[in-house]
C-alpha positions as CSV (number, residue, x, y, z in Angstrom):
1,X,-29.4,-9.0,-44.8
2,X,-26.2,-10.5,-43.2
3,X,-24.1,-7.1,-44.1
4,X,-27.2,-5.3,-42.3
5,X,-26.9,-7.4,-39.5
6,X,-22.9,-7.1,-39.3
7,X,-23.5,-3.4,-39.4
8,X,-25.6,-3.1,-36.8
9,X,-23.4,-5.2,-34.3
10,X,-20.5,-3.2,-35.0
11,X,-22.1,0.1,-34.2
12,X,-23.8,-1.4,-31.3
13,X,-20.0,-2.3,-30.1
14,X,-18.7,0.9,-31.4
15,X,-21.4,2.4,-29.0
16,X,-20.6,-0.1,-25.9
17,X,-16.6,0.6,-26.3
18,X,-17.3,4.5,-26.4
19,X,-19.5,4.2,-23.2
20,X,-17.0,2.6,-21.9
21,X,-14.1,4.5,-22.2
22,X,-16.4,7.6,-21.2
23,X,-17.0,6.0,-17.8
24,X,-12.6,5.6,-17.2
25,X,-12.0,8.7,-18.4
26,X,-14.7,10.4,-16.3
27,X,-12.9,8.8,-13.0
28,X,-10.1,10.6,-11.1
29,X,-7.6,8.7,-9.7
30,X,-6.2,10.0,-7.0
31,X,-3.3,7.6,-5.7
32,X,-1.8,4.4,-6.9
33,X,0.1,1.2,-5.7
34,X,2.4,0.0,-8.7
35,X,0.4,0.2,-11.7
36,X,-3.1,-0.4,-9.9
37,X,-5.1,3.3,-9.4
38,X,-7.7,3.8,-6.7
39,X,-10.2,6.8,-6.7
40,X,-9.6,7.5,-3.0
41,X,-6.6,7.3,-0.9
42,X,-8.2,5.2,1.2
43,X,-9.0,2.0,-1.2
44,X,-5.4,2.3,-1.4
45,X,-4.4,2.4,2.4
46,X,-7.1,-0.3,2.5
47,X,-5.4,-2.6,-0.5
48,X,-1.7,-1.9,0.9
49,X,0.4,-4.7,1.9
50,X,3.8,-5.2,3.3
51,X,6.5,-3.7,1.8
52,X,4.3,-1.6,-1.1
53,X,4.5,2.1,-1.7
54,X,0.9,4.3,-2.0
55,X,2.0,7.0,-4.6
56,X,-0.5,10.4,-4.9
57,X,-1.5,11.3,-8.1
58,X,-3.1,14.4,-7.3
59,X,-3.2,17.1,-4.5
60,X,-5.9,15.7,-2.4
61,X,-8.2,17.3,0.1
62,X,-9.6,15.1,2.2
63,X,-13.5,15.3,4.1
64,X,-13.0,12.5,6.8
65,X,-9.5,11.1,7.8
66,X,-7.7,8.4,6.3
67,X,-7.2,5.1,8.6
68,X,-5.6,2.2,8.5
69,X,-6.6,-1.2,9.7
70,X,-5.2,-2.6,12.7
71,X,-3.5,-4.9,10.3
72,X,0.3,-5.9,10.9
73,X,1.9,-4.0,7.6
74,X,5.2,-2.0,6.9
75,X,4.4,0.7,4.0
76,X,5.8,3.4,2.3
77,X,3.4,7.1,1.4
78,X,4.8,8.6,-1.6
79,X,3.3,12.0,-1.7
80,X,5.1,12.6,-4.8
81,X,5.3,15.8,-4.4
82,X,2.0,17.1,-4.0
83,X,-0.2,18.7,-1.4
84,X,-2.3,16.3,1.4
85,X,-5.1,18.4,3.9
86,X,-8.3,18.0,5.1
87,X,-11.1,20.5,4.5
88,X,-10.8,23.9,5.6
89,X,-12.5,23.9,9.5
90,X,-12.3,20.3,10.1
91,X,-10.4,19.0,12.7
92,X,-10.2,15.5,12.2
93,X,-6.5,13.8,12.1
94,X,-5.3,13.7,8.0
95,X,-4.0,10.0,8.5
96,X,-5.2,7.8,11.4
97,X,-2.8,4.9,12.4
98,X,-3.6,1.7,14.9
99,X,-1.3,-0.9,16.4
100,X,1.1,-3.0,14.0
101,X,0.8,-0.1,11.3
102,X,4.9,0.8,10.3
103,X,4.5,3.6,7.8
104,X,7.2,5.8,6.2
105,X,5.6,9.1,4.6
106,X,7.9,11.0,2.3
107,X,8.2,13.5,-0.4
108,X,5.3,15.5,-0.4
109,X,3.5,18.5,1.7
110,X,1.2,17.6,4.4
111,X,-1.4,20.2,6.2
112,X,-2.9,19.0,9.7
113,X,-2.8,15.9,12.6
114,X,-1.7,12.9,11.8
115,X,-2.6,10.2,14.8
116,X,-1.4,6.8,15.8
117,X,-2.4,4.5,18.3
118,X,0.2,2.5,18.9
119,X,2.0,2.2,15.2
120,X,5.1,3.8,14.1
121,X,5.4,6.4,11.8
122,X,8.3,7.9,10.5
123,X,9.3,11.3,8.7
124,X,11.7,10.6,6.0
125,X,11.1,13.9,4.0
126,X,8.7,16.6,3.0
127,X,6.7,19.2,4.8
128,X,4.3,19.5,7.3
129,X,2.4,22.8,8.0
130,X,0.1,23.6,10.6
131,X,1.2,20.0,12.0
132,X,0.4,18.4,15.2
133,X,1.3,14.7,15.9
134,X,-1.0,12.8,18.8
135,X,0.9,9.5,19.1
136,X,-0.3,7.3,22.3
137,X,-0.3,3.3,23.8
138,X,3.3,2.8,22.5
139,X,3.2,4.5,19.4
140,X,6.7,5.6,17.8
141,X,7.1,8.9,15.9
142,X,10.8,8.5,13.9
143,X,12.1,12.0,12.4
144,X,14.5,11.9,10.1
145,X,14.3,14.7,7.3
146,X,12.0,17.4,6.1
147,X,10.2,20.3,7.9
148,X,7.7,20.2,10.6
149,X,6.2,23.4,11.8
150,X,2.9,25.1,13.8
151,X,2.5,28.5,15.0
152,X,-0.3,27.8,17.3
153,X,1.9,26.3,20.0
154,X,2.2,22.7,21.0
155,X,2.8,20.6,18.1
156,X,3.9,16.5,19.4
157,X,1.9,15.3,22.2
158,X,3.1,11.8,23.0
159,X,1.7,9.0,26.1
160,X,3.7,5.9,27.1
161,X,4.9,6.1,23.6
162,X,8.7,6.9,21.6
163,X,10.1,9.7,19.9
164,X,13.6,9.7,18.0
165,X,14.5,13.0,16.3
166,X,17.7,12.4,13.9
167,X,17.1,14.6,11.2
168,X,15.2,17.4,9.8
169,X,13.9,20.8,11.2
170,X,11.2,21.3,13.6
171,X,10.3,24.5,13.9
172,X,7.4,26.5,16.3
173,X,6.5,30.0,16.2
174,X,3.6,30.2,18.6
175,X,3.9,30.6,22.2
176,X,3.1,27.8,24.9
177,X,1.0,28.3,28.0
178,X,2.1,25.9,30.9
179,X,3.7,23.2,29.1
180,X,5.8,22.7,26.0
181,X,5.7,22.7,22.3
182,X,6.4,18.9,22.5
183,X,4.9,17.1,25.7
184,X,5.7,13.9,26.7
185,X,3.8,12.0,29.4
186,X,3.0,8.7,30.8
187,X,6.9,7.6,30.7
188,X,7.2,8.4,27.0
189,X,11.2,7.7,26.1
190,X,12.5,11.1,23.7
191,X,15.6,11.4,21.9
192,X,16.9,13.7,20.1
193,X,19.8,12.5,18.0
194,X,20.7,15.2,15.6
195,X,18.3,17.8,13.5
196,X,17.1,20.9,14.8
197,X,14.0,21.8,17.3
198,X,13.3,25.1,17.0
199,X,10.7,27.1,19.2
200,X,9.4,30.5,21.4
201,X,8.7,29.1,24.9
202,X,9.7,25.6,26.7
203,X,10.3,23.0,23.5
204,X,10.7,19.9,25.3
205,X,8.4,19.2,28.4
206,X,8.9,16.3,30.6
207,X,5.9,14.7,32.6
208,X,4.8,11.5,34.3
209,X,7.8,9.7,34.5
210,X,8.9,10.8,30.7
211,X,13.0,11.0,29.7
212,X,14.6,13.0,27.4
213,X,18.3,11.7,25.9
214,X,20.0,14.1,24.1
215,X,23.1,12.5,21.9
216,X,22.8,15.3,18.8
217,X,21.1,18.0,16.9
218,X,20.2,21.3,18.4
219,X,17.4,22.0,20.7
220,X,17.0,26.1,20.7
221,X,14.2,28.3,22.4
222,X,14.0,32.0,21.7
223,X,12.5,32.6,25.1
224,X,12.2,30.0,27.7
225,X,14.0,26.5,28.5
226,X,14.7,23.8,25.8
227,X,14.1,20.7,28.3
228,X,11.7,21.0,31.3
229,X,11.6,18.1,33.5
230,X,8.8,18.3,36.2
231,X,10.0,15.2,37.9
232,X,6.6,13.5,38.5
233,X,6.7,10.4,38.2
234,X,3.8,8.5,36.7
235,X,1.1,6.8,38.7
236,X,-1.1,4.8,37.1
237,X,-3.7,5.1,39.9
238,X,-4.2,8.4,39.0
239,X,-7.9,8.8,37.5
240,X,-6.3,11.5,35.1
241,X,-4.1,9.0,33.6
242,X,-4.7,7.2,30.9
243,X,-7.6,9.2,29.4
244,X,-5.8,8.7,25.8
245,X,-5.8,4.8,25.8
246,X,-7.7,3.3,23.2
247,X,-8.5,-0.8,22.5
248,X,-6.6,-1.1,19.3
């Protein structure tokens, strides 16, 4: 009776080990922070703390975009070579960044926006196709290395915010009506201190009090003017101003 009863216990545990190993090995993991592995890539920008790296697993393509906390934290990306978008005909931002968010992406191809409300984000390699940065209330976009380009135009819009290009190629194949493939307004500070800005119509354009200090790197247009200045100055009576501000 006991060797019954033994036997039944172990293939009731054989069962319950089985089930359990079913259920892992049916997840997908699609991004990891050291040996921990998260099913979306945002349970890991949600877990992240200072100083940790996120690491994709997996070419990913995302439904809705991937935010961060307005939490103060200085991070890494690791796209670890593989391929980041968000699903064909949506038009939400890939990564969505808020105030006190310090994030270096790397090493990996990226398709679409990425957004920050006042954090700082910064380039260190990869590529970025069909890419269009919206950075605004003193957000800081840092280039340093790997390829940025977008053939519909305009492809850095910046407001009261920072850009410093020292590395890397940004390219722009599409042509720009009235303004610039990057646009800088509201006093937005750029400079380019070596890399290459490539475009077709005006690259840099200067609005609202916005500067542009050139130390480095090249800054080429096919067909119209690399820097255009309008010389407004900013006015932050205007009703027109400030449309991008967001609590953060």
């Amino acid at each position: 009776m006991k060797k019954i009863r033994r036997m039944i216990f172990i293939a009731i545990l054989v069962v319950m080990v089985s089930a359990t190993t079913a259920g892992a090995a049916s997840r997908t993991y699609v991004a990891s922070i050291g040996k921990k592995k998260y099913t979306t890539l945002q349970k890991a920008f949600n877990a992240v703390t200072n100083g940790q790296t996120v690491k994709l697993l997996k070419n990913v393509t995302l439904t809705k975009s991937v935010t961060l906390p307005a939490k103060k934290v200085k991070f890494t990306v690791n796209l670890n070579k593989h391929i980041l978008k968000m699903k064909s005909n949506s038009y939400n931002p890939v990564f969505t960044f808020k105030k006190n968010n310090t994030v270096t992406l790397k090493n990996g191809t990226v398709y679409g926006t990425i957004e920050s409300c006042g954090g700082t984000v910064t380039i260190k390699s990869g590529t970025f196709k069909k890419a269009y940065f919206n950075f605004y209330s003193k957000a800081r976009l840092n280039i340093q290395g790997g390829t940025i380009s977008n053939s519909t135009g305009q492809s850095i819009y910046l407001s009261d915010s920072k850009l410093v290009v020292s590395g890397g190629k940004l390219i722009y194949s599409g042509d720009v009506w009235g303004s610039g493939h990057i646009i800088a307004e509201r006093e937005t500070s750029v400079f380019v201190k070596g890399g290459t800005i490539r475009g077709t119509n005006t690259v840099i354009y200067l609005d609202t009090g916005s500067t542009c200090k050139k130390t480095g790197g090249k800054v080429i247009s096919s067909k119209g003017k690399t820097i255009v200045d309008t010389k407004v100055p900013y006015d932050p009576n205007d009703p027109d101003e400030g449309i991008f501000d967001e609590d953060v």
